[in-house]
C-alpha positions as CSV (number, residue, x, y, z in Angstrom):
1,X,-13.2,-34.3,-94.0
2,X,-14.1,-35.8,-97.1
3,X,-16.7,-35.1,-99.9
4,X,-19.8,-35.8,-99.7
5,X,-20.2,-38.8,-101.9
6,X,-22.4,-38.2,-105.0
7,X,-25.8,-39.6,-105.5
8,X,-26.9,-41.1,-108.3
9,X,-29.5,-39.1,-110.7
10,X,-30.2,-41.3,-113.1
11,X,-33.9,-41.7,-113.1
12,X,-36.9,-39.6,-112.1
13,X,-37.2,-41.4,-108.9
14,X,-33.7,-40.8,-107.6
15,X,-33.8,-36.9,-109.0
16,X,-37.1,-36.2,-106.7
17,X,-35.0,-38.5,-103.5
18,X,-32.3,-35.2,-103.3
19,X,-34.4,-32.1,-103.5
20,X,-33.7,-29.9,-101.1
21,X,-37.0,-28.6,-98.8
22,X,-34.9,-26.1,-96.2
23,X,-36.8,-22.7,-97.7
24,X,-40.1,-24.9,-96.9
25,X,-39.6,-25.8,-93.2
26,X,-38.3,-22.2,-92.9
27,X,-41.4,-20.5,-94.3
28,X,-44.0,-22.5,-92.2
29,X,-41.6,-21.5,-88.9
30,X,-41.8,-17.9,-90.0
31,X,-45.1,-18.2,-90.8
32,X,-46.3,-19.9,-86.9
33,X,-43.8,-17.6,-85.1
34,X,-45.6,-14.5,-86.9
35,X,-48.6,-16.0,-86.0
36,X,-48.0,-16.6,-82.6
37,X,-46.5,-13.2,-82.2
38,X,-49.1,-10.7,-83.5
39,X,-48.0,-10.9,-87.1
40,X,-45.2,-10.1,-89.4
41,X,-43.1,-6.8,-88.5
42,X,-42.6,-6.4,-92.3
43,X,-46.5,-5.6,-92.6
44,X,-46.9,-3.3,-89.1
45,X,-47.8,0.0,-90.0
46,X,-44.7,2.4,-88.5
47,X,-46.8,4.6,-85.8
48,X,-47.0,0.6,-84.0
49,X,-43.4,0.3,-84.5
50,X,-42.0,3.9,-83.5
51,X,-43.1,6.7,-81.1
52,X,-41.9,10.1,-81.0
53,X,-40.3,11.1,-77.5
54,X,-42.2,14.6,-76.4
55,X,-40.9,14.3,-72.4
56,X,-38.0,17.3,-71.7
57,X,-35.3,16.4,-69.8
58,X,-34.4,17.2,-66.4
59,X,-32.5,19.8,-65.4
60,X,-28.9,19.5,-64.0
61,X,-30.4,21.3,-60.3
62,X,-32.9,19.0,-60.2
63,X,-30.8,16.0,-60.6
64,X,-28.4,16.8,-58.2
65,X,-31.2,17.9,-55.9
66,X,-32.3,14.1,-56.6
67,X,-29.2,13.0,-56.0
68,X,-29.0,14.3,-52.9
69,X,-32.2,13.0,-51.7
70,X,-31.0,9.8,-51.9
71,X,-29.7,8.2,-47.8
72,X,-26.6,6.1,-47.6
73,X,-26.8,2.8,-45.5
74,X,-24.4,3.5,-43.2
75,X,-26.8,7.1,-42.3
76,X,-29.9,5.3,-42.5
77,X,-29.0,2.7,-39.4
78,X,-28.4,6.1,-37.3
79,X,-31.8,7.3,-37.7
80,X,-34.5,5.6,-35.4
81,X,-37.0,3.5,-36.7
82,X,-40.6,5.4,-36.2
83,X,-42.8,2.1,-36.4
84,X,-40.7,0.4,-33.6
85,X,-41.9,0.9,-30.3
86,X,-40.1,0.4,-26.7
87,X,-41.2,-2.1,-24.7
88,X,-43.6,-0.7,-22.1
89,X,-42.2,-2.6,-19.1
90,X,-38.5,-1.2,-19.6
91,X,-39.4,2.1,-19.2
92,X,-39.7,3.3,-15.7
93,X,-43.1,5.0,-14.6
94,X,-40.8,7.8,-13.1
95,X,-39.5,8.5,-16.8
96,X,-43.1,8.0,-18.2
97,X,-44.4,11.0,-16.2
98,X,-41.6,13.6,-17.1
99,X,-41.8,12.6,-20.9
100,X,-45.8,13.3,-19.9
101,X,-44.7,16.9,-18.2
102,X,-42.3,17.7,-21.5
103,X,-45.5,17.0,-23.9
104,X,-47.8,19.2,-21.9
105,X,-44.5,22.2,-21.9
106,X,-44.4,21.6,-25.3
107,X,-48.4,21.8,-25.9
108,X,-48.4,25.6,-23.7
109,X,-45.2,26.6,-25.7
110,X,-46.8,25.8,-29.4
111,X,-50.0,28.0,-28.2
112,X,-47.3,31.4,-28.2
113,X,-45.8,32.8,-31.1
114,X,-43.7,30.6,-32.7
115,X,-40.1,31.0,-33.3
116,X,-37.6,29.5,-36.5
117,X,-36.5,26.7,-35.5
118,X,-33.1,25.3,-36.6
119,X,-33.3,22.1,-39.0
120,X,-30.0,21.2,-38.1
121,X,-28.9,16.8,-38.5
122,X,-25.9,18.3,-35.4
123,X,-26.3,17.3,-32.1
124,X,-23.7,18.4,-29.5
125,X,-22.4,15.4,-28.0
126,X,-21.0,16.9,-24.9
127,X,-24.6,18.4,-24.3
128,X,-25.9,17.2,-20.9
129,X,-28.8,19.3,-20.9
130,X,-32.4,16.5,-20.7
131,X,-30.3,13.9,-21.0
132,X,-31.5,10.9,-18.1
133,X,-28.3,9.3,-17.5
134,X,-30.7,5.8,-16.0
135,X,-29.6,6.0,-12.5
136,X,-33.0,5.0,-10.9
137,X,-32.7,6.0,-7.3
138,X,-33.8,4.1,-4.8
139,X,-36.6,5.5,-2.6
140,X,-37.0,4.7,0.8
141,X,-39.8,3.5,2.4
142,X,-41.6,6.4,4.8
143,X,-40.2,5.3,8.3
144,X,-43.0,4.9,11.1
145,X,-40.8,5.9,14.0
146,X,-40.8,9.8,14.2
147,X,-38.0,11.2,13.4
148,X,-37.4,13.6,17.4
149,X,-39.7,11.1,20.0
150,X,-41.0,13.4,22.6
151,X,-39.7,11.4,26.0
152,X,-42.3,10.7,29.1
153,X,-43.1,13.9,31.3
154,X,-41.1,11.9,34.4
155,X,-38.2,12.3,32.2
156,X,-38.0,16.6,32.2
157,X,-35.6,18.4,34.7
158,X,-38.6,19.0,37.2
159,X,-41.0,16.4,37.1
160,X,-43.8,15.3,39.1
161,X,-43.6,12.8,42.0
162,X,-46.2,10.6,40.5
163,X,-44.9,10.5,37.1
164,X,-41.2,10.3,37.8
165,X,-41.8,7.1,39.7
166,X,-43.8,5.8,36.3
167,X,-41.2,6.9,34.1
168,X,-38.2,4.9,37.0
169,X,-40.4,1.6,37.5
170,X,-40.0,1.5,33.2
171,X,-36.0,1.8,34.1
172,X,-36.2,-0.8,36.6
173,X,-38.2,-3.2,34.9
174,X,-36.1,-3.2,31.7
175,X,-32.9,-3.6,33.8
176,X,-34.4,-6.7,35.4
177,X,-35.3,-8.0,32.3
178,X,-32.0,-7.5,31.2
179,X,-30.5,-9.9,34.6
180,X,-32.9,-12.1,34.7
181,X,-32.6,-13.1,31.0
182,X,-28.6,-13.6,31.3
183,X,-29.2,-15.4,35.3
184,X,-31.8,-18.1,33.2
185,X,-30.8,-18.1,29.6
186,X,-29.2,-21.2,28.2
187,X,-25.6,-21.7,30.1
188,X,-22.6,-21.5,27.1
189,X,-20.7,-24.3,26.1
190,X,-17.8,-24.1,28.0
191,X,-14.3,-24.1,26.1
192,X,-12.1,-26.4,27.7
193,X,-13.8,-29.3,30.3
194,X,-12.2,-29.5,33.8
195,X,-10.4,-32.7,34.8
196,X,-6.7,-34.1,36.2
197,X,-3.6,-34.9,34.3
198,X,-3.0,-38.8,34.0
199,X,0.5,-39.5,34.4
200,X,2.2,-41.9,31.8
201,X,2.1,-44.8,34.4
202,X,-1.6,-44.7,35.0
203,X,-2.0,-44.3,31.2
204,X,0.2,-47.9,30.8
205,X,-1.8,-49.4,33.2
206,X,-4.9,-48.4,31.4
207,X,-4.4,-49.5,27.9
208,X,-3.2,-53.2,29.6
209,X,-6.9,-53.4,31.5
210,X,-8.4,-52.4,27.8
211,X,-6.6,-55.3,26.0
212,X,-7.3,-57.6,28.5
213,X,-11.3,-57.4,28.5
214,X,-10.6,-57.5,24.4
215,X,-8.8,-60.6,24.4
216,X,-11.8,-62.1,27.1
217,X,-14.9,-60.4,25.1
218,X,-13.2,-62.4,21.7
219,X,-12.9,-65.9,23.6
220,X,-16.2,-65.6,25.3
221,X,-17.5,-64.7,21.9
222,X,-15.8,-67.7,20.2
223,X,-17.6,-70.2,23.0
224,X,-20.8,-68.7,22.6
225,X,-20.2,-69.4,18.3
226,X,-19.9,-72.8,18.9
227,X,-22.4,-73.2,21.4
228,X,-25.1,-71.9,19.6
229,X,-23.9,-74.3,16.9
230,X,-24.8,-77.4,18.9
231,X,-27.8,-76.1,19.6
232,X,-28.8,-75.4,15.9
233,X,-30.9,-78.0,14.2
234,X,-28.8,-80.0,11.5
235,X,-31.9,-80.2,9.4
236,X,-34.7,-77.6,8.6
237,X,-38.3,-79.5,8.4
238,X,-40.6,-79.6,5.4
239,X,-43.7,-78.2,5.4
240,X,-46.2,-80.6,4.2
241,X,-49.4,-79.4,2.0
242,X,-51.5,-79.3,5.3
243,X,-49.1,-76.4,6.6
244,X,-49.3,-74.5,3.5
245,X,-53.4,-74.5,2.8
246,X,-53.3,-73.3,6.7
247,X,-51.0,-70.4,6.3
248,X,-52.9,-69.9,2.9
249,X,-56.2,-69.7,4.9
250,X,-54.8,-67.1,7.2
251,X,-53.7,-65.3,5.0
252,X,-56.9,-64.8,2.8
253,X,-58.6,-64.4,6.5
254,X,-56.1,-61.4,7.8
255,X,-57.0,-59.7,4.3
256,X,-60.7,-60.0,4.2
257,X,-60.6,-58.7,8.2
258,X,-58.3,-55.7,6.8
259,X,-60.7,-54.4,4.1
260,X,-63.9,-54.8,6.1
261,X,-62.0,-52.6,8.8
262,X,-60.9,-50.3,6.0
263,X,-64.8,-50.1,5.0
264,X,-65.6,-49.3,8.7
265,X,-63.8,-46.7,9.1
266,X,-64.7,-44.7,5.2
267,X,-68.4,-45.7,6.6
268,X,-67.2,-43.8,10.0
269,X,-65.9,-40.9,8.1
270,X,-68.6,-40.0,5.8
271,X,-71.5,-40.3,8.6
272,X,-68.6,-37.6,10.8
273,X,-68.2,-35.3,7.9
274,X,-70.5,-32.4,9.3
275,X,-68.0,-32.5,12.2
276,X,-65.2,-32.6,9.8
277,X,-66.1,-29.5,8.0
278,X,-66.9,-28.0,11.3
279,X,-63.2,-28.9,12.0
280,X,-61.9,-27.0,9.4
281,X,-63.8,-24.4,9.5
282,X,-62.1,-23.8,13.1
283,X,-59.0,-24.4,11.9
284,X,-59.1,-21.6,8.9
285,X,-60.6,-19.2,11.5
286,X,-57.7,-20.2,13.7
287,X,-55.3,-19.5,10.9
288,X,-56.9,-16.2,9.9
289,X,-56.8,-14.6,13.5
290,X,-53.1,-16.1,13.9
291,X,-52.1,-14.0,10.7
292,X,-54.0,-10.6,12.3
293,X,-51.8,-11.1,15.1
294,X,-48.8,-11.8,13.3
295,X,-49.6,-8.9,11.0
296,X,-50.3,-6.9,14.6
297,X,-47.2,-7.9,16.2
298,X,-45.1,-7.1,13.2
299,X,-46.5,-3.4,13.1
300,X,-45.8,-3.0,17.0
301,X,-42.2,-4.7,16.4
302,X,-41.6,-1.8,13.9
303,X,-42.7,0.9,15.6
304,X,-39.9,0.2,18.4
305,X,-37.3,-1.9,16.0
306,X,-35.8,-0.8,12.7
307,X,-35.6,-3.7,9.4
308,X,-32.3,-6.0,9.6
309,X,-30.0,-3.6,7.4
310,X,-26.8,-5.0,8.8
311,X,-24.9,-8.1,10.7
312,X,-25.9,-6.3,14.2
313,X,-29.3,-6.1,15.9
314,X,-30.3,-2.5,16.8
315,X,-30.2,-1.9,21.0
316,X,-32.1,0.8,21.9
317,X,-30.5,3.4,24.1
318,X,-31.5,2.8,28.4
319,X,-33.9,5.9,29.3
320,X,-32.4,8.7,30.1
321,X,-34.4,9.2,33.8
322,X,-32.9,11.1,36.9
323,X,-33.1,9.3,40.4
324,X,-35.1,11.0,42.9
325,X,-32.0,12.3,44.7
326,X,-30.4,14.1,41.3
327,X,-33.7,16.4,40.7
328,X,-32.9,19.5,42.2
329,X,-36.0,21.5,39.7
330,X,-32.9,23.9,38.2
331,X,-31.9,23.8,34.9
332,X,-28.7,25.4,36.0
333,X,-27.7,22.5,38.7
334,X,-29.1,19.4,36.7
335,X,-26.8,16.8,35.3
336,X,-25.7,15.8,32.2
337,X,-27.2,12.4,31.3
338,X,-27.0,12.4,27.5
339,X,-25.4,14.1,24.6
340,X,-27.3,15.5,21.5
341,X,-25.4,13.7,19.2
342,X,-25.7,10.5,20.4
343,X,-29.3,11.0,20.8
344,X,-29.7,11.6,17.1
345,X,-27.6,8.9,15.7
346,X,-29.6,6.5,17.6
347,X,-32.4,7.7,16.3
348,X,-31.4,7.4,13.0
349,X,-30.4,3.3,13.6
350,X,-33.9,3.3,14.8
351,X,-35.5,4.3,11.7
352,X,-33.1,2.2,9.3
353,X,-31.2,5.0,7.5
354,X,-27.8,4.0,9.1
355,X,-27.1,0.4,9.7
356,X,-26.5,-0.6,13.3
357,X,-23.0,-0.5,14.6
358,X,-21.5,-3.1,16.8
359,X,-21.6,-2.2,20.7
360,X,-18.0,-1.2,21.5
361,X,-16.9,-2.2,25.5
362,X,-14.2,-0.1,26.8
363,X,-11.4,-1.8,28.2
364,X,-9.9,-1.2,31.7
């Protein structure tokens, strides 16, 4: 860079042009900034400016104590958050009532002496002791079937005449039930429909006749085309404005006929409306005493029938009833009509533990 050129000074004028006012403009800063601070520091008294220290320092225990006070991240996402609550509807009423029974354990225990107790962070992992693994069982419904039915007193080894005849006209009715529902039930579709071979020469024969009456239903059909086009007129005719204010006057007359009959019959409705509501009435009672029965029948369907658990329908087991010439009134000379077993695991198909199995035939 070059020098600054040189003013002139020659004069009293250009002399007073190149004084230099920098100490000026830096006294009047100073002076505002001091002002705008609180004052000069140069003029602050030294108790303002410095303070004596009279706090004793921590000992090297109690900083390490601090220290260790202090929870890593990583630890503090293990810990469970005390302000956050579970949700009331995910927490079975089962569990609700044993954390209930541990409160009240833990209320009789803290009335005895105490005992030190272990501040221990450890927790044995492999510990299975009040740990609720979530299996929620399933509990079954009470079953309204008993579980041993007592059978009819005309069903004992030694039964009386009258009863024994009850207990076999039951026997006999269900077994004509049985025939008359397969003797007028729906017949089965049979699988293969009865009828006589056609030999190849019948079938020739056959598929001749069938293009013949083709070839005659297509000429027939070709002289009724042209038939009916001589008979069609060549020209369709013009409705003149006569027509047209007629069919326009119909029209206008059908409509007005339509909503006075529409009127009729609101007019006939709202005079009928007592009988309406008298209808209805009927029908809700109707509905209500069809539901009792259905309700009813259901009950009475249970007490002989378990719930669908499977792909087969329960049968119940025939009644196990001597016939007049078996009773001999001895236990040691009666026969064997059922097994124990058997007895039992119908019973349980009947209440619904067991699904129903399929009926197995035995083959000759």
């Amino acid at each position: 860079m070059g020098k600054k050129a040189k003013s002139s000074r020659k004069g009293k004028k250009a002399w007073r042009a190149n004084i230099s006012t920098e100490d000026i403009e830096d006294f009047y800063e100073k002076s505002t900034k001091d002002a705008h601070t609180g004052g000069s520091l140069s003029s602050a008294p030294n108790e303002s400016l410095y303070f004596v220290d009279k706090s004793e320092d921590l000992s090297v225990k109690r900083k390490i104590e601090k220290h260790r006070e202090k929870v890593l991240h990583c630890d503090s996402l293990l810990h469970k958050n005390p302000f956050v609550r579970p949700v009331t509807s995910s927490i079975p009423k089962k569990f609700k009532k044993r954390h209930k029974k541990v409160l009240q354990a833990k209320d009789a225990t803290d009335d005895g002496p105490k005992e030190p107790v272990k501040t221990t962070d450890m927790v044995d992992v492999w510990d299975d002791k009040g740990v609720d693994n979530g299996k929620i069982k399933k509990i079954s419904k009470p079953s309204i079937i008993p579980a041993v039915e007592v059978d009819p007193p005309g069903c004992s080894f030694n039964p009386s005449s009258e009863s024994h005849q009850d207990v076999l006209a039951c026997a006999v009715a269900e077994e004509m039930q049985k025939v008359y529902k397969n003797e007028l039930g729906p017949e089965p579709v049979p699988l293969t429909v009865p009828g006589e071979v056609i030999d190849e020469e019948d079938m020739c024969f056959i598929e001749a006749e069938d293009g013949s009456d083709d070839n005659m239903d297509s000429d027939n059909f070709g002289d009724n085309e042209d038939d009916a086009a001589e008979k069609r007129p060549l020209k369709m005719k013009k409705l003149t404005r006569v027509e047209l204010n007629r069919r326009a006057r119909r029209k206008e007359q059908l409509r007005k006929e339509l909503e006075t009959k529409k009127l009729e019959d609101l007019s006939r409705k709202i005079d009928s409306l007592p009988d309406i509501l008298q209808e209805i009435a009927k029908e809700d009672e109707e509905k209500q005493k069809r539901h009792l029965r259905r309700i009813v029948a259901k009950q009475e369907k249970l007490k002989s029938h378990p719930p669908r658990l499977g792909k087969h329908k329960f049968e119940p087991a025939p009644m196990q009833v001597l016939l007049s010439e078996e009773i001999t009134g001895s236990l040691r000379q009666i026969k064997g009509c059922c097994t124990l077993t058997k007895d039992r695991f119908k019973s349980l198909e009947k209440r619904g533990i067991i699904p129903p199995s399929a009926k197995k035939s035995r083959r000759k």
